[in-house]
C-alpha positions in Angstrom: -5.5 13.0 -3.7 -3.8 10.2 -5.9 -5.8 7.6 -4.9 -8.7 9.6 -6.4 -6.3 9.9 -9.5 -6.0 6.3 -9.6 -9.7 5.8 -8.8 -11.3 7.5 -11.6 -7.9 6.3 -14.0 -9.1 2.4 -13.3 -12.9 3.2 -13.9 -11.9 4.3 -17.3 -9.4 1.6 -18.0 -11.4 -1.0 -16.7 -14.8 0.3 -19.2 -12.1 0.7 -22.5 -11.4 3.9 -22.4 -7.1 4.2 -23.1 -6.4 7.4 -23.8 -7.8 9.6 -20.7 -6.3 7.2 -18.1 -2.9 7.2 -19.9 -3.5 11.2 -19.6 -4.6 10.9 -16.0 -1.1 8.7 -15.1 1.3 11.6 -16.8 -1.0 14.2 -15.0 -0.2 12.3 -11.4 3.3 11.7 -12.5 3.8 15.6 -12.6 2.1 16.4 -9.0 3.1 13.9 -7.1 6.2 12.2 -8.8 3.9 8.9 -8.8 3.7 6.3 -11.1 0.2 4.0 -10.5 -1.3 2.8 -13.4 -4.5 2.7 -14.3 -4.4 -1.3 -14.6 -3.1 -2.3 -11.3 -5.4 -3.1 -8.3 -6.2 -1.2 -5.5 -8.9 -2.4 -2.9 -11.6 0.1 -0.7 -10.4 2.3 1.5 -6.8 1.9 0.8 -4.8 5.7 1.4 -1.4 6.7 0.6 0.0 8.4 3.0 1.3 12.2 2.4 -0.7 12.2 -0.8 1.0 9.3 -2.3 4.2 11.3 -3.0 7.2 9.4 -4.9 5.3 5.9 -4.8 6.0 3.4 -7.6 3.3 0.4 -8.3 3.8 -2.2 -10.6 1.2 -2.3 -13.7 0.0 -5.7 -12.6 0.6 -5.6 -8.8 -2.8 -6.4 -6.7 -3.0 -4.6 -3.2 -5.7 -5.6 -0.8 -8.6 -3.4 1.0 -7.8 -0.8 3.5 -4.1 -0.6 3.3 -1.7 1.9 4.0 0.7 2.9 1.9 3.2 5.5 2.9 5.3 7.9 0.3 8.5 6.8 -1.1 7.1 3.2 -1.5 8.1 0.6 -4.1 5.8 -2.3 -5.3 7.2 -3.6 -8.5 8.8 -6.8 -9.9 12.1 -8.0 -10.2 14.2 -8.8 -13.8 13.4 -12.3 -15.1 10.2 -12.9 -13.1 6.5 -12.5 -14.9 4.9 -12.1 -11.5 4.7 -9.0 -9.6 3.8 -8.8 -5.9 0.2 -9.5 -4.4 -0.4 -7.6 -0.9 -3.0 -8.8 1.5 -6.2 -6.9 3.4 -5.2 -4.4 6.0 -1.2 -4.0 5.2 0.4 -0.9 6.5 3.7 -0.4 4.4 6.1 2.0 5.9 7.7 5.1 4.4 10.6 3.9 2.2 9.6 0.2 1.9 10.1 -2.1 -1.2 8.2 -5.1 -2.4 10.3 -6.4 -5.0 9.2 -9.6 -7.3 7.1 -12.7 -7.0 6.3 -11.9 -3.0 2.6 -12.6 -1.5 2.3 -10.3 1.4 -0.6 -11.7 4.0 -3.3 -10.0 6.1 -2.9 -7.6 8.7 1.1 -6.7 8.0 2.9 -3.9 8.9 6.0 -3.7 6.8 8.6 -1.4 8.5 9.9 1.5 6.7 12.9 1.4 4.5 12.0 -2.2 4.5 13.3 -4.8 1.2 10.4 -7.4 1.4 11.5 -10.1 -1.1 9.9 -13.4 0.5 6.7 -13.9 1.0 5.6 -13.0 4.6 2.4 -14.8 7.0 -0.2 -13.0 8.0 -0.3 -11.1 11.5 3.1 -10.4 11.9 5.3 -7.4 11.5 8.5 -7.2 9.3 11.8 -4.8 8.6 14.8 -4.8 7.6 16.8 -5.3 4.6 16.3 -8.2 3.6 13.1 -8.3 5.6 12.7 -10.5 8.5 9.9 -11.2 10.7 10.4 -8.9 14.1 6.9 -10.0 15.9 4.4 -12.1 15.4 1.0 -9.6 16.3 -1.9 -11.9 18.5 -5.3 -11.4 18.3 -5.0 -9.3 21.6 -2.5 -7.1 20.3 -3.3 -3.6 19.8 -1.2 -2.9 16.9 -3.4 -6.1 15.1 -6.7 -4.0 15.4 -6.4 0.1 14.3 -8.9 1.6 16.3 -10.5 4.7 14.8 -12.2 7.1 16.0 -13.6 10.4 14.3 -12.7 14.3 14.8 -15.6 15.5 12.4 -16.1 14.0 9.2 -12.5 12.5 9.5 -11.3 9.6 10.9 -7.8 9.6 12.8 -6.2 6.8 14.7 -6.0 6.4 18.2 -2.7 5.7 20.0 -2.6 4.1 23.3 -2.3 6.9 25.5 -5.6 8.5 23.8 -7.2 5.6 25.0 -6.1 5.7 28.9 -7.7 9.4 29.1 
C-alpha cells in the first residue's frame, strides 16, 4: 500500500505539483509510520514488505528495480556526507537493516536483517552483521541468486525449495 503512496507522491513531484505530494508524505507518515519522499527513487516492481511499516528513505536515496524492502528499514545518509546511498537491481534488504551514508549496494544482494551496511558491497553476494560483512558469495547456479515465482491467482508468491521437489 505505500509503494502506491509513494507512486502516485513522485508522479506529482516529478510534473511540479508540491503541495499534494508533501500532503501524500504526512498522510503515509500517519498509517504506516513511514517517511519516503516524494523525491527519492524507486524502480518497477519494487515492494515493501508488511506494507512498508516503520521504513525511513532518504530524500535523495536511489533504489533499483524489483527490490525488496522489509519493514523497519533504514536508507538514509550519514552527518558530514552530501551523498546518500544508491542500491542496485534485485536487492532484498531484510527486516531491521540500515544503509547508512555514501554506500553503493550492487545487483542481486540480499542484506540480512538487522544488518549496518556502511561500505559499499559487490554484486551477487549476501551480507549481515553489524558492521556488515560479506557471509557468501551467491553463483550463478545458486538458488537464492534467482527468485523463482510462481502464481496462486492473480498473485505471485515465491517458491522455496521444498515446493519445488513436490
Amino acid at each position: 500500500m505505500l509503494i502506491h503512496y509513494y507512486r502516485l507522491s513522485n508522479w506529482l513531484y516529478r510534473h511540479h505539483f508540491r503541495l499534494i505530494p508533501k500532503f501524500l508524505y504526512y498522510i503515509q507518515y500517519l498509517l504506516f509510520n513511514s517517511s519516503v519522499p516524494a523525491s527519492c527513487e524507486i524502480g518497477k516492481r519494487t515492494k515493501f514488505g508488511y506494507g512498508g511499516i516503520a521504513v525511513i528513505i532518504h530524500k535523495r536515496a536511489k533504489i533499483g528495480k524489483e527490490c525488496i524492502i522489509g519493514s523497519c528499514v533504514t536508507i538514509g545518509g550519514k552527518s558530514g556526507w552530501y551523498e546518500v546511498p544508491v542500491i542496485g537491481n534485485n536487492v532484498e534488504i531484510s527486516t531491521g537493516a540500515k544503509v547508512l551514508g555514501p554506500v553503493i549496494v550492487g545487483n542481486n544482494v540480499i542484506i540480512g536483517a538487522n544488518a549496518v551496511v556502511v561500505k559499499d558491497v559487490p554484486d551477487n553476494c549476501i551480507v549481515a552483521g553489524c558492521p556488515a560483512k560479506i557471509i557468501r558469495k551467491l553463483d550463478n547456479d545458486d538458488p537464492l541468486k534467482s527468485r523463482d515465482v510462481r502464481y496462486r491467482g492473480d498473485k505471485e508468491f515465491p517458491v522455496t525449495e521444498f515446493q519445488k521437489e513436490q
